[in-house]
Kinemage of the C-alpha trace (Angstrom):
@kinemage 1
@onewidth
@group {chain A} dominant
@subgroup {mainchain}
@vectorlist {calphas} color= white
{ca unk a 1} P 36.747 0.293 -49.027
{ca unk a 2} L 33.781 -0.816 -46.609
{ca unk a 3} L 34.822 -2.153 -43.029
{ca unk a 4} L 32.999 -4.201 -41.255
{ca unk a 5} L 32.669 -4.450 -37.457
{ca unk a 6} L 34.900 -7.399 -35.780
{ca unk a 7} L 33.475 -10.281 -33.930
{ca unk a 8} L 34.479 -8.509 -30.776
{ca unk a 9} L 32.207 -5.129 -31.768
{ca unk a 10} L 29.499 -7.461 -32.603
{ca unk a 11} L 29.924 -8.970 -28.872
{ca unk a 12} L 30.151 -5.978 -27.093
{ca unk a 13} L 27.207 -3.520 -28.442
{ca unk a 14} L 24.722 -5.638 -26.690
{ca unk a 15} L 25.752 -4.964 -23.537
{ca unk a 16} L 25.952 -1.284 -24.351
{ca unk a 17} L 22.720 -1.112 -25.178
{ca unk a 18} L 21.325 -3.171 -22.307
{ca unk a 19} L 22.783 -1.220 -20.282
{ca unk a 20} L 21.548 1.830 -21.644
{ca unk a 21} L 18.048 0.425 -21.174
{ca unk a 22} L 18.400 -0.449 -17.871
{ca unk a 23} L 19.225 2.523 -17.028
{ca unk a 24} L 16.227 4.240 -18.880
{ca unk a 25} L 14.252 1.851 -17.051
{ca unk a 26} L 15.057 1.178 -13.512
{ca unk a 27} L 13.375 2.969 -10.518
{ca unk a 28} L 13.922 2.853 -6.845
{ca unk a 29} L 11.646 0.586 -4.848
{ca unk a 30} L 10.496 1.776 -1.664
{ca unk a 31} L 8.716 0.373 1.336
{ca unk a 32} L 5.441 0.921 2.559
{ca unk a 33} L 5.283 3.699 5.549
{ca unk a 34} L 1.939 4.054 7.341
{ca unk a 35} L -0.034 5.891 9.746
{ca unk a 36} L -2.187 4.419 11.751
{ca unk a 37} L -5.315 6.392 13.739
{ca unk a 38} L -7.978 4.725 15.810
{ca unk a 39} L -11.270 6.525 14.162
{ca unk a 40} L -14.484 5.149 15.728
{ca unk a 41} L -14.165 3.683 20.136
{ca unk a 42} L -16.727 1.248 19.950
{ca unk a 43} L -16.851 -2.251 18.309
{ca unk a 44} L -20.682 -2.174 17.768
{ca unk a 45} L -20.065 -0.331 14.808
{ca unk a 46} L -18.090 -1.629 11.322
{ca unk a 47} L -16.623 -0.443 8.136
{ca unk a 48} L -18.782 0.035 4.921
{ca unk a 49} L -16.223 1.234 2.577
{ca unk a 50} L -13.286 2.992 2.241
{ca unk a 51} L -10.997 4.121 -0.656
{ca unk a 52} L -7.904 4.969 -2.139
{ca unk a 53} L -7.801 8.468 -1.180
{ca unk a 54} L -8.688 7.847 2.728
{ca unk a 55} L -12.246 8.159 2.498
{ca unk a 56} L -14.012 5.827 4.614
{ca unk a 57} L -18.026 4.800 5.885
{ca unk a 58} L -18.725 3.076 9.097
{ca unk a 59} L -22.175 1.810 9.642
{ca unk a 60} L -23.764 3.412 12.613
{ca unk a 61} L -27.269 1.926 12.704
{ca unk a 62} L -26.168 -0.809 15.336
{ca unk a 63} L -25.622 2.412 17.234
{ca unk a 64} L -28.582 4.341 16.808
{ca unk a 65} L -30.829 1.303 16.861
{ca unk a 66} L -31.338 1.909 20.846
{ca unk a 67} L -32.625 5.228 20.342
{ca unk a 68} L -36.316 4.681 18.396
{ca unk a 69} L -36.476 8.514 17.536
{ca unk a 70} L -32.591 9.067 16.192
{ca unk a 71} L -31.746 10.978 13.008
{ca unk a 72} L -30.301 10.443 10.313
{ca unk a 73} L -28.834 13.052 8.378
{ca unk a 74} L -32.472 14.561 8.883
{ca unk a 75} L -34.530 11.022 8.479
{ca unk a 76} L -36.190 9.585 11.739
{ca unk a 77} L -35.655 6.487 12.303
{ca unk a 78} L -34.254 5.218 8.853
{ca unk a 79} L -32.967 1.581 10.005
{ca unk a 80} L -30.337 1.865 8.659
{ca unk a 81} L -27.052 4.767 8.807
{ca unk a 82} L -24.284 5.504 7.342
{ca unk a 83} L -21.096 8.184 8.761
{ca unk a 84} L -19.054 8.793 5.781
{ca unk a 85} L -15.926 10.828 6.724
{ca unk a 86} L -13.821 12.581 3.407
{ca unk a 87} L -10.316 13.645 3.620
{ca unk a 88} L -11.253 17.408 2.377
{ca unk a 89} L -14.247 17.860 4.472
{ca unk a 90} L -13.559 18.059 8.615
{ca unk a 91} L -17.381 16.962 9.465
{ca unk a 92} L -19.005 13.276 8.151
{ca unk a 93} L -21.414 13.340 5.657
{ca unk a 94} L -24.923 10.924 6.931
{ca unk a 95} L -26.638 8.947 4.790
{ca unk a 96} L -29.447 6.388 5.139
{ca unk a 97} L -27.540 4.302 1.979
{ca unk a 98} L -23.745 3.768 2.055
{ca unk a 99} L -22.008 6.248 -0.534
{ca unk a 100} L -20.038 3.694 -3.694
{ca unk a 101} L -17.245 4.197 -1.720
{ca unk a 102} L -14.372 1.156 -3.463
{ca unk a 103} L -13.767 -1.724 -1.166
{ca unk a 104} L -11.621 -4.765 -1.819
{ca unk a 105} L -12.076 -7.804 0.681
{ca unk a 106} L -8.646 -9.143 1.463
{ca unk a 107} L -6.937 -12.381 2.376
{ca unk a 108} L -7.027 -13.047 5.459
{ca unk a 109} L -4.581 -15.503 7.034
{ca unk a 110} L -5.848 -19.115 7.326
{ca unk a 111} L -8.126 -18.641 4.185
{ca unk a 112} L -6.762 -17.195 1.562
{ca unk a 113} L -3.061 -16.978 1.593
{ca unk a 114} L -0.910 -13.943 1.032
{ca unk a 115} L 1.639 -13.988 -1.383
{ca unk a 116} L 3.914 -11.997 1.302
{ca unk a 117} L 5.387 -13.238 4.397
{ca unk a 118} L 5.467 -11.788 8.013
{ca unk a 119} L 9.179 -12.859 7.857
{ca unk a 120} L 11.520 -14.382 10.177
{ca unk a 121} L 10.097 -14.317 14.223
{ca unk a 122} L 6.571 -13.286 13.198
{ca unk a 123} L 3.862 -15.316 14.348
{ca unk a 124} L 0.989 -13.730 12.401
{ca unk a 125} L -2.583 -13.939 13.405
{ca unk a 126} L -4.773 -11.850 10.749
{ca unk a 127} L -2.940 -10.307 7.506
{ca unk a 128} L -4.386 -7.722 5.132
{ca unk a 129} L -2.997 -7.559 1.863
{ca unk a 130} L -3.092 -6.054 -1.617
{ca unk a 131} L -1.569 -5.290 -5.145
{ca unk a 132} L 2.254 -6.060 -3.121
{ca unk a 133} L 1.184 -3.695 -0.076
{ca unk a 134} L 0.963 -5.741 3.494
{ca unk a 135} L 0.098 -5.339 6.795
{ca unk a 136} L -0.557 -7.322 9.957
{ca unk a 137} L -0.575 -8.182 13.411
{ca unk a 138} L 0.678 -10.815 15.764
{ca unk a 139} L 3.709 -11.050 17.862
{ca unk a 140} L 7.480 -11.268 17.447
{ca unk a 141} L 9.563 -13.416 18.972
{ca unk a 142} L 13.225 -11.183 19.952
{ca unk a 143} L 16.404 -12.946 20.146
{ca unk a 144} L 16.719 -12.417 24.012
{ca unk a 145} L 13.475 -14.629 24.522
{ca unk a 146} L 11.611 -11.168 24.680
{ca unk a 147} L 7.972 -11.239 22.753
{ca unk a 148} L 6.691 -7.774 21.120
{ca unk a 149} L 2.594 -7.730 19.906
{ca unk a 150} L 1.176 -5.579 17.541
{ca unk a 151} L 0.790 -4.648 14.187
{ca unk a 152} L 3.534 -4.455 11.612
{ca unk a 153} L 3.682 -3.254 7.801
{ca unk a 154} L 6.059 -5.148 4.875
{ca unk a 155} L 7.005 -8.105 3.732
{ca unk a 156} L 9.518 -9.613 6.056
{ca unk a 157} L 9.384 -6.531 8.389
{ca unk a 158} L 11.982 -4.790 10.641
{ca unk a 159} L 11.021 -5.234 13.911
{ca unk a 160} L 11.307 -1.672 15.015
{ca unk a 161} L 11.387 0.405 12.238
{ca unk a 162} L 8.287 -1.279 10.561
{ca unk a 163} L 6.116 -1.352 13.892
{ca unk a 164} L 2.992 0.711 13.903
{ca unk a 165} L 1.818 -0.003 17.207
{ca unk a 166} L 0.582 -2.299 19.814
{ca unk a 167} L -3.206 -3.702 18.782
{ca unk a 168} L -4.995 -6.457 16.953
{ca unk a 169} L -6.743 -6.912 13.264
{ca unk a 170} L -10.111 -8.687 13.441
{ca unk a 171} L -11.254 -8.714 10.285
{ca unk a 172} L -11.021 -5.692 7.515
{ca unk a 173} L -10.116 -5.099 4.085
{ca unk a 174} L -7.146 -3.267 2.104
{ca unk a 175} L -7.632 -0.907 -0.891
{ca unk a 176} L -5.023 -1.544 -3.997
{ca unk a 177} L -2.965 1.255 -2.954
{ca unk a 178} L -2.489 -0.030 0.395
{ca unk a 179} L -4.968 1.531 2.624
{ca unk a 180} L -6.240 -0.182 5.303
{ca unk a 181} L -9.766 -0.326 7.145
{ca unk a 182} L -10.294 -2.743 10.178
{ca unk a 183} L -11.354 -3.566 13.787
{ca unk a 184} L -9.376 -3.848 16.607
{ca unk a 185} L -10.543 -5.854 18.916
{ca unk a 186} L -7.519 -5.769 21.531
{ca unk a 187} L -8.399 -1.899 22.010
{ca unk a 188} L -12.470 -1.827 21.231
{ca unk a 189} L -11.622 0.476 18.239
{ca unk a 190} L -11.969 0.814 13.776
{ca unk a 191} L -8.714 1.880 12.746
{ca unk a 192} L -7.787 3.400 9.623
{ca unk a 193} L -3.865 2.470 8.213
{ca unk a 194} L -3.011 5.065 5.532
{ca unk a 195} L -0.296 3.777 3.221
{ca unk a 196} L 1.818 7.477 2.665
{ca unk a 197} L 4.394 5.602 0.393
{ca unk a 198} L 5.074 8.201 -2.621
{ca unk a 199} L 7.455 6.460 -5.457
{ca unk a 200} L 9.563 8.945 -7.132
{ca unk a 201} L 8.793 10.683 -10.143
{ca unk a 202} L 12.138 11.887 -12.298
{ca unk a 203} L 11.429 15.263 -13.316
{ca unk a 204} L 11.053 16.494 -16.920
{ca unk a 205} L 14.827 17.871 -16.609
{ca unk a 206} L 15.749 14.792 -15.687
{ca unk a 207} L 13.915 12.444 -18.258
{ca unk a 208} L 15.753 14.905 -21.051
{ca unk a 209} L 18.709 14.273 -19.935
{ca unk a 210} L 18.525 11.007 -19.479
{ca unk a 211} L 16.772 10.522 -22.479
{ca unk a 212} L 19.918 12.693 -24.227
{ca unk a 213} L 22.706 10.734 -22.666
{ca unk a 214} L 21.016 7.431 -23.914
{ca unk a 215} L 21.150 8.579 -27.610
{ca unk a 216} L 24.440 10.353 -27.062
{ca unk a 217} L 25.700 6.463 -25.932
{ca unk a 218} L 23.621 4.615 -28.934
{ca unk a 219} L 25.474 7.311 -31.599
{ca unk a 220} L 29.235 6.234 -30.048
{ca unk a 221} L 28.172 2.575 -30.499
{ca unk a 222} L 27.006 3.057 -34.229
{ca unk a 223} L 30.232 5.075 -35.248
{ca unk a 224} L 32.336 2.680 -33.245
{ca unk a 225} L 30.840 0.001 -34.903
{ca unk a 226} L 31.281 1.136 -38.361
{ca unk a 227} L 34.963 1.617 -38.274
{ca unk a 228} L 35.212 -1.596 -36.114
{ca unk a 229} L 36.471 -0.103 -32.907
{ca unk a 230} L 34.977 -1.660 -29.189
C-alpha cells in the first residue's frame, strides 16, 4: 500500500527547507572601522593613486619645482615626481612616472550623489564613497544644541563610536574596498583612511558541519514525508 504525504506535509516542507537555506546562506554584516593617519603636511602636494592594499603615490613635483637642481629617484630635474609609499616596504619608492597604482574617483556630495546617507544630525559637506563603504566630513548637530566637526565613517553613523577625528575632506577618491585617499584642508595635510573591516570566514569545520546538519534536516523531511508525518 503506497501513502502519500497529506496536504499539511505538502505545506510544511517548504519552510523546512527555506529555512535550511537560510541558514546555509546567511552571514553577519559588519560595519566599516577605519584608521585614519595624516601622511604628507603640506597641501602643495596631491594624491596620484592609491589601492586596495594601502599603497598610495603623492605627486611631489609641485614641491621640488623650487629647487632647479632636485632629484628624482637619481634624475635631475625630471619635471615631474612621484613618492610612492608600499605597505611592505618602510622607505617610498621615486619615480619620474606614477606607478599603475588603481584609483576610483568618487562621488562627491553636490555632484554625484551617494547612495548612503550621513544620517540623522549630519550636515555633510564632502562624502567619499564606494561599493557600500562611506565616509565623510561635516558637523553634527547634538541634542543639547552642542555641534561636533569632523569626519565620520557609515551610513547613518553613531556619533561617537563612528568618529574618526576632527578635520575636513577636500576632494579625494575611495578604492572599492573602502580605502580612502584625500586632502585636508582644515589641517594642511593628505590623509590616508584605511578601511580594516574583515567579514568572517566560517572555517572548514564549520562549513562540514553545517553542510552535515543541512542534509541530516533534508533526510527527516523526505522520510517524514513519505509516511505522511509533519
Amino acid at each position: 500500500m503506497q501513502i502519500s504525504a497529506s496536504p499539511r506535509a505538502m505545506r510544511t516542507a517548504p519552510i523546512f527547507i527555506a529555512l535550511a537555506i537560510a541558514l546555509a546562506s546567511s552571514s553577519p554584516v559588519l560595519a566599516d572601522t577605519y584608521s585614519l593617519m595624516a601622511v604628507a603636511q603640506t597641501q602643495s602636494e596631491n594624491f596620484a593613486g592609491g589601492d586596495d592594499f594601502g599603497n598610495y603615490t603623492i605627486n611631489i613635483s609641485d614641491r621640488l619645482i623650487s629647487n632647479p637642481s632636485y632629484n628624482c629617484g637619481g634624475v635631475v630635474n625630471p619635471g615631474q615626481c612621484y613618492e610612492t609609499h608600499y605597505v611592505n616596504n618602510p622607505n617610498p619608492l621615486f619615480t619620474t612616472t606614477p606607478p599603475s597604482l588603481w584609483t576610483d574617483p568618487n562621488p562627491i556630495a553636490g555632484t554625484t550623489p551617494c547612495a548612503l546617507s550621513p544620517g540623522t544630525g549630519f550636515s555633510a559637506t564632502n562624502i567619499l564613497c564606494d561599493n557600500g563603504h562611506m565616509i565623510f566630513a561635516g558637523e553634527y548637530d547634538g541634542p543639547n544644541g552642542s555641534v561636533l566637526r569632523g569626519i565620520w565613517s557609515g551610513d547613518d553613523p553613531d556619533p561617537t563610536l563612528d568618529y574618526l577625528g576632527s578635520g575636513s575632506i577636500d576632494g579625494g577618491f575611495m578604492t572599492a574596498n573602502g580605502n580612502a585617499f584625500f586632502i585636508d584642508g582644515l589641517h594642511d595635510t593628505l590623509d590616508v583612511a584605511l578601511d580594516l573591516s574583515v567579514a568572517p570566514v566560517p572555517e572548514p569545520g564549520s562549513l562540514i558541519l553545517l553542510g552535515t546538519g543541512a542534509l541530516s534536516l533534508l533526510g527527516l523531511i523526505r522520510r517524514r514525508l513519505s509516511i505522511g508525518v509533519l
